[in-house]
N, C-alpha and C positions, 0 to 999 in steps of 0.2 A: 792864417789857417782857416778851411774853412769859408774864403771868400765869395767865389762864386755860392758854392751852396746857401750859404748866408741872404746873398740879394737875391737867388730864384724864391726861394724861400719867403720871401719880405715879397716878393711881387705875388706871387701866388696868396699869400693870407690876406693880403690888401685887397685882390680883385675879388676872393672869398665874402669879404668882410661887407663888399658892396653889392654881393650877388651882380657881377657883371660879367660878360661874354668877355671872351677874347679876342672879338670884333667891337664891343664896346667902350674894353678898354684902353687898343689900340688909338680906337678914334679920340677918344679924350685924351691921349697923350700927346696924337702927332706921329704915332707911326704907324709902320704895318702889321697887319694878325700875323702876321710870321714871324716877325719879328720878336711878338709876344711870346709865342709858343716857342721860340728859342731860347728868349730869356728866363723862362719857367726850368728850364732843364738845369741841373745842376751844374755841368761842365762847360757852359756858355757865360760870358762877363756880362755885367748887362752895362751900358756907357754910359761915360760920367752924365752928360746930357738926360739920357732918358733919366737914370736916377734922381736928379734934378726937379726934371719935369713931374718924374711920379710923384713927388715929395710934396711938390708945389699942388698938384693937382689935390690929391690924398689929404692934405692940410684941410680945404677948402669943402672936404666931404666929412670931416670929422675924425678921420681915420690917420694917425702916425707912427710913423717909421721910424726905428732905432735901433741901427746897426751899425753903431760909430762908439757909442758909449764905452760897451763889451765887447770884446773881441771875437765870441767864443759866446757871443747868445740877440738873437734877435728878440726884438720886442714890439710888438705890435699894440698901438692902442684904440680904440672905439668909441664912437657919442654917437649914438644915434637909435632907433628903436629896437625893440629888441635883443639887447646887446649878450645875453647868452646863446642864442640862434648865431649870431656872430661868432660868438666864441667857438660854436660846434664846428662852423662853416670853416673858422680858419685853424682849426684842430686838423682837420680833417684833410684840408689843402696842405699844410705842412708835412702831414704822412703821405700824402699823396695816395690815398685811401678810397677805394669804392663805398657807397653806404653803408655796403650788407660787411663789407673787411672791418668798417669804422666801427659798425654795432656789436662784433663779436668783439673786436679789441674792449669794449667798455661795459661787456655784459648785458646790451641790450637788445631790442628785438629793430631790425629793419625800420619797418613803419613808426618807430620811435625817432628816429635819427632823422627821417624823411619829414614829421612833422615837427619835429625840435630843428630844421633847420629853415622851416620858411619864416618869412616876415613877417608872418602874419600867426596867431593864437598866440598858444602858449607853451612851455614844459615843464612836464611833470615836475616835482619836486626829486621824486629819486633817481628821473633819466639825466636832472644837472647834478647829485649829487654824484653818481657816477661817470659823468665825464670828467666833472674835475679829478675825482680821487684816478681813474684810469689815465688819462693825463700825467696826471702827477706822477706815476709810478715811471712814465717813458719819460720825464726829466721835462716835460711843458703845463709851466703852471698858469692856471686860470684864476683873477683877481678879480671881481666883480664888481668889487669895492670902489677901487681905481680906475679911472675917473671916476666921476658923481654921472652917474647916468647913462655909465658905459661899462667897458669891459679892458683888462690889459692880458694881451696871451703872451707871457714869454717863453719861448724855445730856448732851452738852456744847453750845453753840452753835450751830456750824453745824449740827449734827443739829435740834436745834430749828428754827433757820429755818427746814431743807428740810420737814420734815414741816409746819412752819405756812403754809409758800408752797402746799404741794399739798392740804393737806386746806382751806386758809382759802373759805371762801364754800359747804362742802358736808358735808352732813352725815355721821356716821359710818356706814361702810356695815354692811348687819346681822352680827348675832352670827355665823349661820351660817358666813360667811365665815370667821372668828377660829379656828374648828378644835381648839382645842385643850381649849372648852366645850363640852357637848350644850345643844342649843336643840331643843326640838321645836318639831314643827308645832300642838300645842296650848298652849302656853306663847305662841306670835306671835298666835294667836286670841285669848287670853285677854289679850294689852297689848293687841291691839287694842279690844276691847270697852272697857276699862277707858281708855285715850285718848280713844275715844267719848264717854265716859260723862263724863269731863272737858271735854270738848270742851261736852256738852249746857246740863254744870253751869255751866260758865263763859257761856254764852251766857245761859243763865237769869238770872245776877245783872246782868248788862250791859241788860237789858231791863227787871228789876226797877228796878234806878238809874235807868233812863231816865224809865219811869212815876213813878216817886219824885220826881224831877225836875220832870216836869210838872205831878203834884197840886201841888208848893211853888207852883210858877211862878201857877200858877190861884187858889192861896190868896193869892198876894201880889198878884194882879191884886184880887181882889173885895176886898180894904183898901183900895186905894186908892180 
């Protein structure tokens, strides 16, 4: 239950966690930014391979994944600076959440969210107090404690339901949105050409198989 959404979910709070593109992360893994942004969606598998890799990679950044443990809750863990900036970032990427959607869920002000998620200062004492506690009420808790010098965000159940009730039947909306990445406007021309261009390819084999088809079909007609 629950599977796919489980590892879009674990890929997204992962690449949160590192403040990384989905051109950056691709390239650290070995694949393609499409490929990323497929495996972000909830109704897309992401393969045993890439899983692998991510794992492998993500180890090695201080950041690990556990979606094997529970059935029915991801767990994300952190070492590295600022690891409640972390915590916000992969809050946030779980709900798949714009800033200004993020701050009204935790009763805070925009510009709050925007500077509790960089890597750099600090946060307020009551803008973490409330994430956690608003977290907590959507069923994703925030451990500070765990590791020493990091952060563990687990997404439990009901948080999964709700984000799979509301996102199930639509696709993930763009990066742009996400905020805490740069997307330009030449990086969305250039997937799209390259979607294109897949788009074209795949139409080409679909019509090569068909003609392929029908020479069989016409060689098996003139045997008989």
């Amino acid at each position: 239950m629950y599977e796919t959404t489980r590892l879009a979910i674990a890929m997204r709070m992962s690449r949160a966690a590192l403040s990384l593109t989905q051109a950056d992360y691709a390239q650290a893994l070995g694949i393609s930014k499409s490929n990323v942004m497929r495996n972000e969606q909830l109704a897309v598998a992401v393969r045993g391979d890439t899983l692998i890799r991510m794992v492998h990679l993500l180890g090695k950044r201080g950041v690990g994944i556990d979606v094997f443990s529970v059935m029915d809750e991801v767990t994300i863990t952190y070492q590295g600076e600022r690891p409640e900036a972390a915590a916000m970032r992969m809050a946030r990427a779980a709900l798949n959440l714009t800033q200004e959607a993020f701050a009204q869920t935790i009763d805070v002000t925009k510009p709050m969210v925007t500077r509790g998620e960089r890597t750099e200062g600090s946060m307020r004492s009551e803008t973490l107090t409330k994430l956690i506690q608003g977290m907590h009420a959507l069923g994703i808790e925030i451990d500070l404690a765990s590791p020493p010098d990091g952060v563990t965000v687990k997404i439990g159940r009901p948080a999964l339901e709700r984000i799979e009730e509301r996102e199930q039947g639509s696709e993930l909306p763009g990066e742009p949105k996400w905020q805490y990445v740069p997307y330009s406007q030449e990086e969305r021309e250039w997937d799209a050409i390259v979607e294109r261009i897949q788009r074209e390819g795949e139409e080409r084999i679909r019509r090569d198989r068909e003609e392929l088809e029908r020479y069989r079909e016409q060689e098996r007609q003139k045997k008989q």
